[in-house]
PDB file of N, H, CA, C and O in Angstrom:
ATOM      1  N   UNK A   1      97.462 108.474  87.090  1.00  0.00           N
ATOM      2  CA  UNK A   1      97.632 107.497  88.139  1.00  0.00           C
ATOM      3  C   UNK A   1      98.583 108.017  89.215  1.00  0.00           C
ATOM      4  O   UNK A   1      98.238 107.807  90.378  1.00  0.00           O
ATOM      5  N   UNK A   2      99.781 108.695  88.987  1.00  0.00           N
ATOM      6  H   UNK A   2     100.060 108.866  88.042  1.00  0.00           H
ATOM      7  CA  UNK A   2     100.341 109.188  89.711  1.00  0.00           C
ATOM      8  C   UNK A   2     100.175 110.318  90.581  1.00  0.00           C
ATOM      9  O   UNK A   2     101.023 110.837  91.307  1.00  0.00           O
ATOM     10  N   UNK A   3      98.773 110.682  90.384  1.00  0.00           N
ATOM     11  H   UNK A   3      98.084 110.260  89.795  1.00  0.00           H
ATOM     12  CA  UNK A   3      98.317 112.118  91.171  1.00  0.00           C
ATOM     13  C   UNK A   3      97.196 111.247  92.071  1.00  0.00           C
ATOM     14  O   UNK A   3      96.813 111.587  93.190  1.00  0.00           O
ATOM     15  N   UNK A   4      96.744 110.026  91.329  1.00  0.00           N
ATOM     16  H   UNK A   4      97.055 109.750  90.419  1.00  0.00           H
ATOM     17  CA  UNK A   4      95.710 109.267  92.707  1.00  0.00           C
ATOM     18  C   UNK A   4      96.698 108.462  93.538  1.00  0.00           C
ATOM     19  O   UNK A   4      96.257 108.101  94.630  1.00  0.00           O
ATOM     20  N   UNK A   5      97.867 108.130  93.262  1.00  0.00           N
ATOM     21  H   UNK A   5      98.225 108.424  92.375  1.00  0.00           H
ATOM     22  CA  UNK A   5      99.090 107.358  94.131  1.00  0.00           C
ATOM     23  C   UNK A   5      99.263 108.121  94.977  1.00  0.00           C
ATOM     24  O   UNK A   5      99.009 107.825  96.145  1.00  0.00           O
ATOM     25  N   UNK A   6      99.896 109.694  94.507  1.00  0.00           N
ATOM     26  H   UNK A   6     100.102 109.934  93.558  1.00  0.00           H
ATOM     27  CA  UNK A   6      99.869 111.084  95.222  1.00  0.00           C
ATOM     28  C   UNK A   6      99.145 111.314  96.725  1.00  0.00           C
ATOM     29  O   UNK A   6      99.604 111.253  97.866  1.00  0.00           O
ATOM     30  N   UNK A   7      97.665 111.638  96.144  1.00  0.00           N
ATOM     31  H   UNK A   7      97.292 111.688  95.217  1.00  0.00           H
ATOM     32  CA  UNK A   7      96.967 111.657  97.560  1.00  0.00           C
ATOM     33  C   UNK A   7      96.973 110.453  98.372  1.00  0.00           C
ATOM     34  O   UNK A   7      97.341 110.349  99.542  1.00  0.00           O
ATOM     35  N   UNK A   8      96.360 109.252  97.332  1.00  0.00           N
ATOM     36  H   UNK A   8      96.060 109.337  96.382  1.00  0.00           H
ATOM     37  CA  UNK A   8      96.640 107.880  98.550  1.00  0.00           C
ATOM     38  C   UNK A   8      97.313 108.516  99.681  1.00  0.00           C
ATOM     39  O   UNK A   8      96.743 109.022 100.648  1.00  0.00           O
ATOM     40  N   UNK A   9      98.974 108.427  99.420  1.00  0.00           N
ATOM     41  H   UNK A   9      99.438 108.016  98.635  1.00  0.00           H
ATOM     42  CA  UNK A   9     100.032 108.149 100.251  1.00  0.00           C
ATOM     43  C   UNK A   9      99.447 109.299 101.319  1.00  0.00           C
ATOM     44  O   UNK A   9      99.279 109.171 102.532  1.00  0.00           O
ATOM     45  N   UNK A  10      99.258 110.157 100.694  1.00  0.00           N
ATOM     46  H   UNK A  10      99.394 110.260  99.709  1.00  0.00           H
ATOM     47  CA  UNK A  10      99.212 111.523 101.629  1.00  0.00           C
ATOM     48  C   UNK A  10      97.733 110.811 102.680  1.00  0.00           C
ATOM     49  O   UNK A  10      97.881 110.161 103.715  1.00  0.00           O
ATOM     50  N   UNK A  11      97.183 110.960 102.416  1.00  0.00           N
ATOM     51  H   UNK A  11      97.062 111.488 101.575  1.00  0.00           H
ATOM     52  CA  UNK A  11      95.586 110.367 103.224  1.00  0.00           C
ATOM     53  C   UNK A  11      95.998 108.805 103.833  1.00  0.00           C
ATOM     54  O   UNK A  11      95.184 108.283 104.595  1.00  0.00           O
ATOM     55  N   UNK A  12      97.152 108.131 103.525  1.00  0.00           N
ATOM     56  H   UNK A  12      97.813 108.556 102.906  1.00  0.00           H
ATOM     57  CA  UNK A  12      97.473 106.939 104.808  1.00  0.00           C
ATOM     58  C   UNK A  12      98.490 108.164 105.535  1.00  0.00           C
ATOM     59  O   UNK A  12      98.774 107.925 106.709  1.00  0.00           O
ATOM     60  N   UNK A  13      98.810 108.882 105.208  1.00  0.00           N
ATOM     61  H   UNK A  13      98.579 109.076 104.255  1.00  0.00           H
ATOM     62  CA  UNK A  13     100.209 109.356 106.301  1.00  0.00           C
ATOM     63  C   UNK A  13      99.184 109.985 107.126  1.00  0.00           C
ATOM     64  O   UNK A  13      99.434 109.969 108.332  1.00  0.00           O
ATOM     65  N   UNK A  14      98.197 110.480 106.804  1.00  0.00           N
ATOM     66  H   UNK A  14      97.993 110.492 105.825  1.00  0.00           H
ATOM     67  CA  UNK A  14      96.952 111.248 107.608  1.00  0.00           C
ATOM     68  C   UNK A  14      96.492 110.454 108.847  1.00  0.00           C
ATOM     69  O   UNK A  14      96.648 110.806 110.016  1.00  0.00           O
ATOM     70  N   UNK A  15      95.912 109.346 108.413  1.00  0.00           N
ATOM     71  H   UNK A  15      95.785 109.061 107.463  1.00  0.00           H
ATOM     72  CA  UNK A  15      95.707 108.428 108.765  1.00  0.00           C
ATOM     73  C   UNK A  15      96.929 107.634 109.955  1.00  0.00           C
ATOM     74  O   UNK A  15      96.638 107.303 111.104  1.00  0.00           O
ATOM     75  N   UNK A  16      97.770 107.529 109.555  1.00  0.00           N
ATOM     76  H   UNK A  16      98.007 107.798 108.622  1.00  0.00           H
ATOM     77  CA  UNK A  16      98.875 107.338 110.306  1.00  0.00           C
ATOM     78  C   UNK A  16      99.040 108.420 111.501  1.00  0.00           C
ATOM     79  O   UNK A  16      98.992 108.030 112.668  1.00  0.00           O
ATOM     80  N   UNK A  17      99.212 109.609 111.228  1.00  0.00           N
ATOM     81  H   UNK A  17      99.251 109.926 110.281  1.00  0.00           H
ATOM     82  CA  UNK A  17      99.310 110.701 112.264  1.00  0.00           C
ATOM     83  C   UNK A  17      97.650 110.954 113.254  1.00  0.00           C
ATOM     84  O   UNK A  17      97.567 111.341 114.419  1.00  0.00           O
ATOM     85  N   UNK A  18      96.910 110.715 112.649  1.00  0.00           N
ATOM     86  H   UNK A  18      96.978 110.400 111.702  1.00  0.00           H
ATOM     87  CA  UNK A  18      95.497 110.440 113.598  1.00  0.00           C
ATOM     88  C   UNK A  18      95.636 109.337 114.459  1.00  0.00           C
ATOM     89  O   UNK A  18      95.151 109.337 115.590  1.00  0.00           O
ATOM     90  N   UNK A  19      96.212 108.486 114.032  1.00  0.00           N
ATOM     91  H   UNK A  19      96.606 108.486 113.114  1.00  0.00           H
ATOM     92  CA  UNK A  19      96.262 107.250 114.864  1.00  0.00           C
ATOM     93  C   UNK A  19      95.103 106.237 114.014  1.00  0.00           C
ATOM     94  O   UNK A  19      94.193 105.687 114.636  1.00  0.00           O
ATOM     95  N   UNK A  20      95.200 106.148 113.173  1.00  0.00           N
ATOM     96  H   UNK A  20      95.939 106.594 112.668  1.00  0.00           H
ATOM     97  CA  UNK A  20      93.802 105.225 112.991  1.00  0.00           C
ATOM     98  C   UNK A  20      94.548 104.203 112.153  1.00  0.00           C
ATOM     99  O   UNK A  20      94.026 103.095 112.032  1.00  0.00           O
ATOM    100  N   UNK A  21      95.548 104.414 111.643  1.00  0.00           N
ATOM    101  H   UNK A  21      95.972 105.315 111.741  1.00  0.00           H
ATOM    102  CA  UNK A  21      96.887 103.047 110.929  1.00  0.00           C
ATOM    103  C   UNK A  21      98.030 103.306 112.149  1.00  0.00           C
ATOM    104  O   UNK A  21      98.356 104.179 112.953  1.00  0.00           O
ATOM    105  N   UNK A  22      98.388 102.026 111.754  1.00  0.00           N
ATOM    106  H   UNK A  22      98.123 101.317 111.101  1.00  0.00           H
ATOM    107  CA  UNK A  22      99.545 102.029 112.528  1.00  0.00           C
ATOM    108  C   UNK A  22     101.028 102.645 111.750  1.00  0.00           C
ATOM    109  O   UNK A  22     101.722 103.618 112.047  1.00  0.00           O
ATOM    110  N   UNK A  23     101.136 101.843 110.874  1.00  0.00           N
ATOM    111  H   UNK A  23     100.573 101.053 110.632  1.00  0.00           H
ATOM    112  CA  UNK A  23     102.287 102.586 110.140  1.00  0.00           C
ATOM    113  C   UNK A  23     101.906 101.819 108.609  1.00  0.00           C
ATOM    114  O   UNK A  23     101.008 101.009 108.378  1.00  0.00           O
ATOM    115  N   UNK A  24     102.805 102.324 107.792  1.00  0.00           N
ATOM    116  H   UNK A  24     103.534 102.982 107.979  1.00  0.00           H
ATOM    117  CA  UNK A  24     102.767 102.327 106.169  1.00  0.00           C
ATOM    118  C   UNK A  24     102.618 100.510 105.858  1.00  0.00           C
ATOM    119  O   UNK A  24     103.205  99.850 106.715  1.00  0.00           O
ATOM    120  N   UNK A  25     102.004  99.783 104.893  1.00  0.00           N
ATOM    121  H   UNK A  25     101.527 100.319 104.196  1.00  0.00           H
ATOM    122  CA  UNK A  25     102.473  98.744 104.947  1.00  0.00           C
ATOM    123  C   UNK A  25     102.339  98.652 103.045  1.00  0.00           C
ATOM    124  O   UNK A  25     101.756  99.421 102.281  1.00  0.00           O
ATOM    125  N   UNK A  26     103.171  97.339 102.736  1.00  0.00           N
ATOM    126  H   UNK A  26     103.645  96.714 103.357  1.00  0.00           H
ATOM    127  CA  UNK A  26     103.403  96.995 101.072  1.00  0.00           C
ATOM    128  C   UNK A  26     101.381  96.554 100.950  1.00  0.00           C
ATOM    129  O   UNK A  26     100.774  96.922  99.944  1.00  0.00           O
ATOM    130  N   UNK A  27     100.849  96.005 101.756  1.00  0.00           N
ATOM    131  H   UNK A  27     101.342  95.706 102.574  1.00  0.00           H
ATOM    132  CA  UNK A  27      99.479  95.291 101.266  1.00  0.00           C
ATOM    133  C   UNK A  27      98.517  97.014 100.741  1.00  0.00           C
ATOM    134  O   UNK A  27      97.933  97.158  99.667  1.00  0.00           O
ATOM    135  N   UNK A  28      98.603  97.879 101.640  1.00  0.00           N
ATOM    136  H   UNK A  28      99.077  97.762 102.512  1.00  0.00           H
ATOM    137  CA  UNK A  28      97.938  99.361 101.580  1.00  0.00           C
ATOM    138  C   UNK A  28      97.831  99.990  99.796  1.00  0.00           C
ATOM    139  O   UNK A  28      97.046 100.765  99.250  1.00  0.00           O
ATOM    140  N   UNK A  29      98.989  99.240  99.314  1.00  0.00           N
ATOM    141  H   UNK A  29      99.627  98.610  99.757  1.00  0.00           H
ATOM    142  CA  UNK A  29      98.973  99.862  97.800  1.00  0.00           C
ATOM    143  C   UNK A  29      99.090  98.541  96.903  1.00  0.00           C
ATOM    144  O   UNK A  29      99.739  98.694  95.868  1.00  0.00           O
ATOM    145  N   UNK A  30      98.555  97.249  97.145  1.00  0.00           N
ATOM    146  H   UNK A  30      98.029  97.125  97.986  1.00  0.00           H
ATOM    147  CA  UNK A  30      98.500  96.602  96.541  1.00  0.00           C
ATOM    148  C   UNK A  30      97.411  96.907  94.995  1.00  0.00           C
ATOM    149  O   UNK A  30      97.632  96.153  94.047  1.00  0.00           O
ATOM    150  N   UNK A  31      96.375  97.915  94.834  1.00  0.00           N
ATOM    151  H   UNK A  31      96.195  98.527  95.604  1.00  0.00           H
ATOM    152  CA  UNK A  31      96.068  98.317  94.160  1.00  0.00           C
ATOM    153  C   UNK A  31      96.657  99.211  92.708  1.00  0.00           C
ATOM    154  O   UNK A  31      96.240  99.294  91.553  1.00  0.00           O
ATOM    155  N   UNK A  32      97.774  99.772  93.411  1.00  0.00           N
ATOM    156  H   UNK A  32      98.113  99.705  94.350  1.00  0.00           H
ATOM    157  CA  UNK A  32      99.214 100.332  92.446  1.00  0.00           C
ATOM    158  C   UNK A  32     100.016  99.169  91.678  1.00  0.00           C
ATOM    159  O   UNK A  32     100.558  99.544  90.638  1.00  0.00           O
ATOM    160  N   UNK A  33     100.177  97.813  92.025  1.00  0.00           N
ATOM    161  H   UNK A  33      99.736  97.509  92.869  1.00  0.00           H
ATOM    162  CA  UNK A  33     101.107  97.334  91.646  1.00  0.00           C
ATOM    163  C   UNK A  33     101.257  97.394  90.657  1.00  0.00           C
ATOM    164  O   UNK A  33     102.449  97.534  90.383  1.00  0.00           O
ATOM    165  N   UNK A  34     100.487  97.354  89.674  1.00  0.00           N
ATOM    166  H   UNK A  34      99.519  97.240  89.897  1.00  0.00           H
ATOM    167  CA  UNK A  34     100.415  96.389  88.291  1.00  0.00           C
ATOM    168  C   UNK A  34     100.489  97.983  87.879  1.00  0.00           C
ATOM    169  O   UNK A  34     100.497  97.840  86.656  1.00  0.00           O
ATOM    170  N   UNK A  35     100.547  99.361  88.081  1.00  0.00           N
ATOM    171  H   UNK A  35     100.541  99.478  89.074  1.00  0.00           H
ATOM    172  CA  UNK A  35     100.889 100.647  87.528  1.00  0.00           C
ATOM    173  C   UNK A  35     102.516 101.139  87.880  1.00  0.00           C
ATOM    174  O   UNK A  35     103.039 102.213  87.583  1.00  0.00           O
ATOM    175  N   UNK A  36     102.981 100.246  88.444  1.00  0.00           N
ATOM    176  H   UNK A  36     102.556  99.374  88.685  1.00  0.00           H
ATOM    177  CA  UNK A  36     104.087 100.613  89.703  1.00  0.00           C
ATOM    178  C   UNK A  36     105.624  99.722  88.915  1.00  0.00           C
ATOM    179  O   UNK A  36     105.949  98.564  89.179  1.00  0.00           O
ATOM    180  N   UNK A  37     106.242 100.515  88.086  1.00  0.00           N
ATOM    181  H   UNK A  37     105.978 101.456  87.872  1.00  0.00           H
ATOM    182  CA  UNK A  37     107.355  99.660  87.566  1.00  0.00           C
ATOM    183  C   UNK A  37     108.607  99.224  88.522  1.00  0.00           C
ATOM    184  O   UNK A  37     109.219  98.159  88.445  1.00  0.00           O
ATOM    185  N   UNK A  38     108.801 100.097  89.274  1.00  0.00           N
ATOM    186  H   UNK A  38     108.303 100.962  89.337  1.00  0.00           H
ATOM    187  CA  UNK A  38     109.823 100.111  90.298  1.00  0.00           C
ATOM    188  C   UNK A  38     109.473  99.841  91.666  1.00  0.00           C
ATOM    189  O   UNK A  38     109.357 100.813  92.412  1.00  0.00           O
ATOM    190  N   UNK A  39     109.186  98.074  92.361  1.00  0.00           N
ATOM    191  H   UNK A  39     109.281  97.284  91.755  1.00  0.00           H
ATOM    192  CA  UNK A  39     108.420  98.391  93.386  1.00  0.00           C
ATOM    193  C   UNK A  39     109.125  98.042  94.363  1.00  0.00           C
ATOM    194  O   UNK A  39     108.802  97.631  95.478  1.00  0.00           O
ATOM    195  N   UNK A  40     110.515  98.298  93.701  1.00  0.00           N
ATOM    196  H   UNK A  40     110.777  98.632  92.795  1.00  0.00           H
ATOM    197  CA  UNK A  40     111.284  98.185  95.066  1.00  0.00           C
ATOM    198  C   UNK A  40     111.011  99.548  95.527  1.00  0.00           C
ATOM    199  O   UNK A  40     110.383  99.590  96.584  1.00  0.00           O
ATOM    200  N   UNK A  41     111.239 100.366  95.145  1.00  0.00           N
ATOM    201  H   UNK A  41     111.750 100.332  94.286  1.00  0.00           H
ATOM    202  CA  UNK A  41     111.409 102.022  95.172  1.00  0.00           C
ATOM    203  C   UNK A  41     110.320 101.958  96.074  1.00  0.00           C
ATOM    204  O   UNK A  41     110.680 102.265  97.211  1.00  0.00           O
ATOM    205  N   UNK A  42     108.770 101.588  95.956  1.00  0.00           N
ATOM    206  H   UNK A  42     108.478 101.338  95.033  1.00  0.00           H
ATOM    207  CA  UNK A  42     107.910 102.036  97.008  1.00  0.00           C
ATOM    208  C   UNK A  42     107.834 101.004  98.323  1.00  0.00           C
ATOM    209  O   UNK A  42     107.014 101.174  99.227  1.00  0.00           O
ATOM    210  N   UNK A  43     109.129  99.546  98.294  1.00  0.00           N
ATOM    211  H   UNK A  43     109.795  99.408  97.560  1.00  0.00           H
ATOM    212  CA  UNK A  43     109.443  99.156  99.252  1.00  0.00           C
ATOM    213  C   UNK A  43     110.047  99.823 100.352  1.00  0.00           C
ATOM    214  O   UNK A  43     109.877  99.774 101.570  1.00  0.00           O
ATOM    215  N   UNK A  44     111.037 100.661  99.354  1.00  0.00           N
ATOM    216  H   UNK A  44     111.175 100.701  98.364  1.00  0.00           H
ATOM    217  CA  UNK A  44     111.592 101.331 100.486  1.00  0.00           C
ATOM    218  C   UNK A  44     111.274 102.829 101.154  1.00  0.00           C
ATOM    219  O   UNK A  44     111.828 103.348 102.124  1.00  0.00           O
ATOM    220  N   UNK A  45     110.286 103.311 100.383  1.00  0.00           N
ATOM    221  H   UNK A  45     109.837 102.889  99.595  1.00  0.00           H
ATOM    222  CA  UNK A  45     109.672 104.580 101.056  1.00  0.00           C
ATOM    223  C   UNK A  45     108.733 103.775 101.766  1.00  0.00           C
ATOM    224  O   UNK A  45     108.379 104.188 102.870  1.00  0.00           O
ATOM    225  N   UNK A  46     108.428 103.078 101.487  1.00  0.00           N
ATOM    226  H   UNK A  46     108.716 102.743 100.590  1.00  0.00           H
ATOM    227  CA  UNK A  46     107.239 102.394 103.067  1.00  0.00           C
ATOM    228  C   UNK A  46     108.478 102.005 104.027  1.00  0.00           C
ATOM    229  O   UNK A  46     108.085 102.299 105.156  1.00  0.00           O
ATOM    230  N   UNK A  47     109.443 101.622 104.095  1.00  0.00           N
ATOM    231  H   UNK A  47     109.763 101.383 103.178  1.00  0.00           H
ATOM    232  CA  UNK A  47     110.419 101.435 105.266  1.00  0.00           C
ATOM    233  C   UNK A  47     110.743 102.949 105.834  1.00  0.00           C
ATOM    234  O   UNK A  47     110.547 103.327 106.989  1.00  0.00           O
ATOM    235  N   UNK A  48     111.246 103.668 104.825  1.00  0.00           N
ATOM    236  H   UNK A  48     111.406 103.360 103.887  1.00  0.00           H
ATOM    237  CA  UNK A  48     111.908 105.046 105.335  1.00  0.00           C
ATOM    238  C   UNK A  48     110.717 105.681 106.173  1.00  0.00           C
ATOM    239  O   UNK A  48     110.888 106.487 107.088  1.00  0.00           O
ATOM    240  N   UNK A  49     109.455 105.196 105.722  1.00  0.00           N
ATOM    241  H   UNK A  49     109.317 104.542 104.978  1.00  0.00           H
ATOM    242  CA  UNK A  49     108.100 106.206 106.478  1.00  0.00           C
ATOM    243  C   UNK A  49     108.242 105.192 107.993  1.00  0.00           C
ATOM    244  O   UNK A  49     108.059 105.727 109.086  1.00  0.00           O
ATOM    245  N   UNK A  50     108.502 104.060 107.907  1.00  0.00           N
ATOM    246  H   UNK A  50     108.650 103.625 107.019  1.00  0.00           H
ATOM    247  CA  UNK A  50     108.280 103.620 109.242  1.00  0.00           C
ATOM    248  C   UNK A  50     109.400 103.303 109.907  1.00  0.00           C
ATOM    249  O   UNK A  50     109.413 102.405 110.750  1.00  0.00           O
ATOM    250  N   UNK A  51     110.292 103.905 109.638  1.00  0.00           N
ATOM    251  H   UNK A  51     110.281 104.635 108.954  1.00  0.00           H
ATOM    252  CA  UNK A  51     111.564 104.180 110.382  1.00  0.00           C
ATOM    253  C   UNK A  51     111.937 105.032 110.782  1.00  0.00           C
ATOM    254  O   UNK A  51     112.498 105.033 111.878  1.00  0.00           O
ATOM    255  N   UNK A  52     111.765 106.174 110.001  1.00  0.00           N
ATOM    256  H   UNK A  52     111.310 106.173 109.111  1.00  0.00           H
ATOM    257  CA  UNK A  52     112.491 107.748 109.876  1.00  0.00           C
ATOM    258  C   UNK A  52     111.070 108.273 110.263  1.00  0.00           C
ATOM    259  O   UNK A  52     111.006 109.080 111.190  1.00  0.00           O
ATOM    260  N   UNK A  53     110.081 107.933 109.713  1.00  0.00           N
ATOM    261  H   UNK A  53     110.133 107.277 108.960  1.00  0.00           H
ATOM    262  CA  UNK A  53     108.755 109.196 110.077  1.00  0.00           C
ATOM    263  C   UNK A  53     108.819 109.592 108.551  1.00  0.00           C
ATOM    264  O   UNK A  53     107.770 110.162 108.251  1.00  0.00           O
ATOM    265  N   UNK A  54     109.713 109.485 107.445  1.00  0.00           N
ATOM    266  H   UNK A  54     110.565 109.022 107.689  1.00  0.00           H
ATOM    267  CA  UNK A  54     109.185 110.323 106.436  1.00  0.00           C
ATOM    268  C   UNK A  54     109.969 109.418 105.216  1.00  0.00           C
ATOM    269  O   UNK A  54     110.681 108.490 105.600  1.00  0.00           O
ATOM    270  N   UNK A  55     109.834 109.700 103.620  1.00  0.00           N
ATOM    271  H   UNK A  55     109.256 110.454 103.308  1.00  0.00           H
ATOM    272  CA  UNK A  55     110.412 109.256 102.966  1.00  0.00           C
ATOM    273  C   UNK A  55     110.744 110.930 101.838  1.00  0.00           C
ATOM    274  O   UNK A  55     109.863 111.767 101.639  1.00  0.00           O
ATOM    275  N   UNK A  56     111.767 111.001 101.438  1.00  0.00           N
ATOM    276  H   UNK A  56     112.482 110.321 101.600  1.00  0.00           H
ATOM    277  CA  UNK A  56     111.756 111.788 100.404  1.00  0.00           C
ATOM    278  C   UNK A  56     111.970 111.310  99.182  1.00  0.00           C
ATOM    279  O   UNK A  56     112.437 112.144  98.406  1.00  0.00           O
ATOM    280  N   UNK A  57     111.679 109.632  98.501  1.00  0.00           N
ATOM    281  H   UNK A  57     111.300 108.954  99.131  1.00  0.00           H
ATOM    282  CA  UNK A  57     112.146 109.325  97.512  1.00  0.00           C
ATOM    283  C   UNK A  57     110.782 109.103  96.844  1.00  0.00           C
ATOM    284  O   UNK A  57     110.907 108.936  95.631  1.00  0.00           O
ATOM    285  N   UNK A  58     109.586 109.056  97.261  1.00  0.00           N
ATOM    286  H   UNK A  58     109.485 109.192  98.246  1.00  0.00           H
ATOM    287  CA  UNK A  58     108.097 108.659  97.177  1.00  0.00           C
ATOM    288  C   UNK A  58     107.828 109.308  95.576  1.00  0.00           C
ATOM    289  O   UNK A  58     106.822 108.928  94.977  1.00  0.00           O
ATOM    290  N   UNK A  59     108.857 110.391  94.857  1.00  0.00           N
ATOM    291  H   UNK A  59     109.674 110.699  95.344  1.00  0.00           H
ATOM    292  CA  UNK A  59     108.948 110.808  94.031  1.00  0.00           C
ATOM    293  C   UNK A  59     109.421 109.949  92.400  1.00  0.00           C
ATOM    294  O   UNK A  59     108.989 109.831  91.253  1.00  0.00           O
ATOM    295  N   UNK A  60     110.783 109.422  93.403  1.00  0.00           N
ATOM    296  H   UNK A  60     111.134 109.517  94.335  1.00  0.00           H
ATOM    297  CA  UNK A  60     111.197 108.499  92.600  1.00  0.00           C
ATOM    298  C   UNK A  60     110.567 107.098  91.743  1.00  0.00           C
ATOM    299  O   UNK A  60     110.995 106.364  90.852  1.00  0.00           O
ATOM    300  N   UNK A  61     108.887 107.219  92.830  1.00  0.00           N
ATOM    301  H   UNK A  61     108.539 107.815  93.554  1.00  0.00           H
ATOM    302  CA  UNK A  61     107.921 105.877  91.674  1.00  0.00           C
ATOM    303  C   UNK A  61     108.338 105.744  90.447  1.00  0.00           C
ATOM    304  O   UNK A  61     108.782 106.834  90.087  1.00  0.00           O
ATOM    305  N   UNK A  62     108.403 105.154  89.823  1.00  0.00           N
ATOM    306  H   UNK A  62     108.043 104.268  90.116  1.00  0.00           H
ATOM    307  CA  UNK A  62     108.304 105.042  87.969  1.00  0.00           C
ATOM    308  C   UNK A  62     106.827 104.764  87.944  1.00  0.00           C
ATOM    309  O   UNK A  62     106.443 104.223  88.981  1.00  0.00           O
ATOM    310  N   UNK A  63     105.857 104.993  87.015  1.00  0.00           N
ATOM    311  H   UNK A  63     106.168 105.433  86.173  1.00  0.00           H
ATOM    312  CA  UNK A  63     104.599 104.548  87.168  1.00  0.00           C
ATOM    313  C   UNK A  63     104.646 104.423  85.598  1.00  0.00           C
ATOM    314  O   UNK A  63     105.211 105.278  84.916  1.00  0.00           O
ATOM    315  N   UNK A  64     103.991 103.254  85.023  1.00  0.00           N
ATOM    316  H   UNK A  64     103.532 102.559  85.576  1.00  0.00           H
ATOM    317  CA  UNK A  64     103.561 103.066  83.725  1.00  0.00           C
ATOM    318  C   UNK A  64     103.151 104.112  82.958  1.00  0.00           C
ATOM    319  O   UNK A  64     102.224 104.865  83.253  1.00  0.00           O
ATOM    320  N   UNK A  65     103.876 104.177  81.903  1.00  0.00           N
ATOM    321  H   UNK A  65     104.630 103.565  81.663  1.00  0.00           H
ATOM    322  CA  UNK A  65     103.069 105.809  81.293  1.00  0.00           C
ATOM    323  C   UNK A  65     101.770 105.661  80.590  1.00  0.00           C
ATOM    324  O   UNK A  65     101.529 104.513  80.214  1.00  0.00           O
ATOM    325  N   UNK A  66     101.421 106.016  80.488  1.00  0.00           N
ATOM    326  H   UNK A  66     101.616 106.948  80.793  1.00  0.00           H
ATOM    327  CA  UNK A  66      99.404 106.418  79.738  1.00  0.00           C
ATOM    328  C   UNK A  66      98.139 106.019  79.964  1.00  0.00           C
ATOM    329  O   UNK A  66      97.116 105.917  79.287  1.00  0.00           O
ATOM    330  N   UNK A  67      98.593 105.733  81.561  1.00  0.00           N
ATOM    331  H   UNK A  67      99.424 105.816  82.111  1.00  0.00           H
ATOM    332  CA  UNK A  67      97.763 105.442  82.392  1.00  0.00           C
ATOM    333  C   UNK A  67      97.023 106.720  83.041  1.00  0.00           C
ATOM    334  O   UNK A  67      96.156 106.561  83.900  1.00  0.00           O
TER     335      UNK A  67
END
């Protein structure tokens, strides 16, 4: 799960830099939630991406294990 979270993010930031999103939003990964233990953590890399342009914590997910 964490390698399809992986690209997601990468293919909206794509998306984002084409112009075809505007910027990151919490609804975009509403599909993650229920895999997503820590969702503050991907609250705030969706802020840092639309503030800063980037997040380096996108690492820090916890994701349910044995999924």
């Amino acid at each position: 799960m964490e390698e399809r979270f992986g690209k997601y993010v990468e293919w909206i930031g794509d998306r984002i830099d084409r112009g075809l999103e505007y910027e990151f939003d919490l609804e975009m990964f509403e599909k993650y939630f229920p895999f997503i233990k820590n969702r503050d953590m991907l609250e705030r890399c969706i802020d840092e991406e639309n503030e800063e342009g980037f997040s380096d914590n996108w690492d820090d997910i916890i994701f349910v294990e044995g999924i």
